[in-house]
VOPAGU-2260 file (C-alpha; in pm, 1 decimal, decimal comma):
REM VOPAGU-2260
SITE   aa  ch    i         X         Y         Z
SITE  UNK   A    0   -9971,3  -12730,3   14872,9
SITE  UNK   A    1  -10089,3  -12503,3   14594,2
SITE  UNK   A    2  -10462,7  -12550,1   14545,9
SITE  UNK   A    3  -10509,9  -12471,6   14213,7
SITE  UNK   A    4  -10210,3  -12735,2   14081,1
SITE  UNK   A    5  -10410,6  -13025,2   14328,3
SITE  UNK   A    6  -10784,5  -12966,8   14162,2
SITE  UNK   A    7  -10934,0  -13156,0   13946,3
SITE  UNK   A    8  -10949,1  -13012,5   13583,0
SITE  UNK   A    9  -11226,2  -12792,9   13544,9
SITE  UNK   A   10  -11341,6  -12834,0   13911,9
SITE  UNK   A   11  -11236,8  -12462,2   14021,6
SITE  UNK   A   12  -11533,2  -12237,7   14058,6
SITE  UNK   A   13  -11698,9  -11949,9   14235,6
SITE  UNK   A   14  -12069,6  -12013,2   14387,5
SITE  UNK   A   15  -12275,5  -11734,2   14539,5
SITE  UNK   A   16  -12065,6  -11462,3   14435,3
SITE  UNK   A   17  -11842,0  -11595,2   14738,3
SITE  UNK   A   18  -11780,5  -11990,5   14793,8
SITE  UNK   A   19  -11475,5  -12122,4   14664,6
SITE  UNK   A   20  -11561,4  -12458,5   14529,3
SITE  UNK   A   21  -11317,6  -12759,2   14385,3
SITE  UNK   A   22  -11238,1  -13114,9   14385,7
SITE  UNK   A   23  -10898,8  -13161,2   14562,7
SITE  UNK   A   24  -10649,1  -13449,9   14561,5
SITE  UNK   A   25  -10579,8  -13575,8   14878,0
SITE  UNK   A   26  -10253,3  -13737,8   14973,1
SITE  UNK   A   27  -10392,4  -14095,5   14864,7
SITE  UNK   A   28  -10452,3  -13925,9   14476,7
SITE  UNK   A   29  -10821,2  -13932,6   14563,0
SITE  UNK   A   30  -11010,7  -13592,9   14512,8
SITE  UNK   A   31  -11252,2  -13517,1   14755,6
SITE  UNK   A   32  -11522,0  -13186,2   14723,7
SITE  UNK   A   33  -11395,1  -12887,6   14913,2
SITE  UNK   A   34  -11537,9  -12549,1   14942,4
SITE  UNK   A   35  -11399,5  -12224,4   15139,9
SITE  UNK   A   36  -11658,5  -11915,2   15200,8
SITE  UNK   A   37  -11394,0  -11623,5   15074,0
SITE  UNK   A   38  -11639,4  -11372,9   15283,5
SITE  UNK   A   39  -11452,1  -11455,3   15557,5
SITE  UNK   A   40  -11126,2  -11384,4   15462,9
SITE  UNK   A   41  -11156,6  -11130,2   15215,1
SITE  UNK   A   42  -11315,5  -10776,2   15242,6
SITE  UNK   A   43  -11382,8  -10434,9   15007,9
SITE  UNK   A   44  -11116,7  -10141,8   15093,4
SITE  UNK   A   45  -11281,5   -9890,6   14883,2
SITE  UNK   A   46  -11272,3  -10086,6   14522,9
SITE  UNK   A   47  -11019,1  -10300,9   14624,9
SITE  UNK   A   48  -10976,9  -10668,3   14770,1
SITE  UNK   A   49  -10801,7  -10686,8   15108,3
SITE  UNK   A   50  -10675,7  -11009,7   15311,4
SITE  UNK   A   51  -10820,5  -11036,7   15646,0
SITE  UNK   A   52  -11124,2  -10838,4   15572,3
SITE  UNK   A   53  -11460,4  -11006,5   15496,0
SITE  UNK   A   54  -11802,0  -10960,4   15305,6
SITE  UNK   A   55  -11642,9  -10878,1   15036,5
SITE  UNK   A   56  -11953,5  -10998,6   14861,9
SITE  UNK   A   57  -12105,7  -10738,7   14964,8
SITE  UNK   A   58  -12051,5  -10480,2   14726,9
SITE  UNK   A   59  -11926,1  -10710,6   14460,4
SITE  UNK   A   60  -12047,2  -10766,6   14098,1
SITE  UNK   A   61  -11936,2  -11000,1   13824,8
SITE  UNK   A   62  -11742,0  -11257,2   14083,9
SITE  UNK   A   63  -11558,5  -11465,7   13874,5
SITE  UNK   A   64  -11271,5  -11711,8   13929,3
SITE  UNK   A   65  -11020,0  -11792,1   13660,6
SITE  UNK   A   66  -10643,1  -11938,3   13570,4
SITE  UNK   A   67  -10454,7  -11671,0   13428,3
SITE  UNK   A   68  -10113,8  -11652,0   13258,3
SITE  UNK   A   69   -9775,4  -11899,4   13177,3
SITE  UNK   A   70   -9752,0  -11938,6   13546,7
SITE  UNK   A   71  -10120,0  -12025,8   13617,1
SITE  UNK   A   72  -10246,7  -11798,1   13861,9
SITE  UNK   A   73  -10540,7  -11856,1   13995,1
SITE  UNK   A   74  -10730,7  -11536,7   14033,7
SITE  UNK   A   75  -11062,6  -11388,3   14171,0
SITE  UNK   A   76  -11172,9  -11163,5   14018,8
SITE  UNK   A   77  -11455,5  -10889,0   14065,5
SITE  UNK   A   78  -11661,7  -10549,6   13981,7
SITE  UNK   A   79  -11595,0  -10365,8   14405,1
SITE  UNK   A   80  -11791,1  -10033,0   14461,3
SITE  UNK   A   81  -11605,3   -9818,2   14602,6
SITE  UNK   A   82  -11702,6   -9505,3   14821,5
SITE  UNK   A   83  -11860,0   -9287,1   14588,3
SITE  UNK   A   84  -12070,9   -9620,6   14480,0
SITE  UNK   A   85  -11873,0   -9706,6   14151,3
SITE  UNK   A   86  -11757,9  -10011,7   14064,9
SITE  UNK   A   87  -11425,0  -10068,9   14046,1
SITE  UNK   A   88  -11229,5  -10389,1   13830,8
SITE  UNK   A   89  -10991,6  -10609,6   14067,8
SITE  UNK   A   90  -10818,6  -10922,3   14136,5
SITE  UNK   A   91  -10682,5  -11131,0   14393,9
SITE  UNK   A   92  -10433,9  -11398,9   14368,4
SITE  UNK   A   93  -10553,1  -11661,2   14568,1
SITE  UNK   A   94  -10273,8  -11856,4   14557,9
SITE  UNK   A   95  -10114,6  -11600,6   14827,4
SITE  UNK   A   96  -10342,7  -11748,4   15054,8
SITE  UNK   A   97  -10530,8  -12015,0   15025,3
SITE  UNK   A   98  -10375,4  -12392,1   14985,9
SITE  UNK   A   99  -10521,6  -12748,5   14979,4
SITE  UNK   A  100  -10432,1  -12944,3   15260,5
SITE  UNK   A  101  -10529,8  -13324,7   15256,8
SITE  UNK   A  102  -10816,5  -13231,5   14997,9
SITE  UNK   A  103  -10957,7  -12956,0   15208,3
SITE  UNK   A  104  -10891,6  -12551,4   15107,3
SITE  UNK   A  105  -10707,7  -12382,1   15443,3
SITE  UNK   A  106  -10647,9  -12021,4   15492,9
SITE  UNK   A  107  -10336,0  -11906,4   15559,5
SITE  UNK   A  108  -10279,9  -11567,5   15775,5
């Protein structure tokens, strides 16, 4: 189940430059507090996020998470260095990857 369409309003939000954080309906309609460290999941190619990686966080400034656009994408987004040390503007869909199952955020490879 999408996470972002199962949160409570408002409840979506970054911590740390690199905890997912949100209150999540369970199957009951009850939202529970769930959290997923991105760090482990999600790493710096160069100036660019990258599935399976991790410490992203790392090298990251400006970590942000937002709902974007008609189809409400949640994104992550972020100022990477890259090689040469220069920060570099990017996004992730998260919705490619992470879900809410029974109120808790799961990773999906």
């Amino acid at each position: 189940m999408t996470f972002h369409y199962t949160a409570e309003e408002g409840s979506i939000h970054v911590e740390g430059n690199h905890i997912l954080k949100a209150r999540l309906q369970r199957p009951d309609g009850e939202y529970q507090d769930a959290e997923i460290d991105l760090n482990n999941h999600i790493g710096n190619e160069n100036g660019s996020f990258f599935w399976d990686g991790e410490n992203f966080s790392d090298s990251a400034e400006d970590v942000h998470f937002t709902i974007e656009g008609e189809g409400e994408v949640p994104v992550l987004r972020a100022t990477l260095h890259n090689a040469d040390g220069e920060g570099v503007q990017c996004d992730l869909n998260l919705a490619e990857r992470i879900s809410n199952n029974d109120g808790s955020f799961v990773f999906s490879e």
